[in-house]
N, C-alpha and C positions, 0 to 999 in steps of 0.2 A: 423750534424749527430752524432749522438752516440750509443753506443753497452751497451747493458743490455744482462741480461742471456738468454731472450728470444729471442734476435736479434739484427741486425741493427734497428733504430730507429732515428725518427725525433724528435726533442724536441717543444714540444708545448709550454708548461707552466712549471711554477714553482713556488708550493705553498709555503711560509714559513708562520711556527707555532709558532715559536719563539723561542729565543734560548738555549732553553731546551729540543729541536725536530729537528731531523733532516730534512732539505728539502726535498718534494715530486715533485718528475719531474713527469710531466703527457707528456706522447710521444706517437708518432703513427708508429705501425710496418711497417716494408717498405716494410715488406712480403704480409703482408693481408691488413693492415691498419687498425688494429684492435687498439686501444685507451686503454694505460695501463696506471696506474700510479707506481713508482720504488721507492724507499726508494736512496736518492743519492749517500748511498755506494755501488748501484749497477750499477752507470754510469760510464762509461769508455768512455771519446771524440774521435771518428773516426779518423784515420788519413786524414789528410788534407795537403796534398803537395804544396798547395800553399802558408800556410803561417808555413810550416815547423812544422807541430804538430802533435805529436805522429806519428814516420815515423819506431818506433820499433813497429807496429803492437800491441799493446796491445791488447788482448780478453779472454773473458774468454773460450771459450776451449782450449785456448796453456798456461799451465799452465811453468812458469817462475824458475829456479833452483837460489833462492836468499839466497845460501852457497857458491857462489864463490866470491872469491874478484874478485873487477872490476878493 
């Protein structure tokens, strides 16, 4: 699963153009099931507890304060 700006999302495909072009992820909303394709600076990988990825909730509507030190 992954999060684009319109939702959660399933990942189908992924087209590449070459490397001069960024990848086009083609996914299916898990709302409607409606079939987008994303430009892949707009996928964010879902958290997945099982094998320990992304468990800081990454999305884009919680927008992140990246001025503090860590």
């Amino acid at each position: 699963m992954v999060e684009i700006p319109l939702g959660i999302s399933q990942e189908f495909f992924i087209i590449d153009y070459g490397m001069h072009q960024n990848t086009c992820w083609v996914v299916v909303l898990q709302s409607k099931g409606i079939i987008k394709h994303t430009d892949c600076n707009d996928v964010i990988l879902s958290t997945n507890y099982t094998y320990g990825m992304n468990l800081r909730k990454n999305n884009f509507t919680k927008k992140e304060d990246t001025t503090k030190d860590k």
